[in-house]
C-alpha positions in Angstrom: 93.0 106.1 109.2 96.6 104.8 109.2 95.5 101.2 108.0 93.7 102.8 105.6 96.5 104.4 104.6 98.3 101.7 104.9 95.9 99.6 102.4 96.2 101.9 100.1 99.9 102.3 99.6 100.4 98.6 99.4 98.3 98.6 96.6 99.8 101.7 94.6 103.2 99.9 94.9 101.4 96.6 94.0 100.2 98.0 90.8 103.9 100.0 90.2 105.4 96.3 90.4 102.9 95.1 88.3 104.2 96.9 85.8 
């Protein structure tokens, strides 16, 4: 669960950077 986690908060402030 916690990598999962992980995974998916790097990727929510991916896409905030993104923008």
């Amino acid at each position: 669960m916690n990598t999962a986690q992980s995974f998916v908060a790097l990727i929510l402030e991916a896409s905030f950077n993104i923008r």
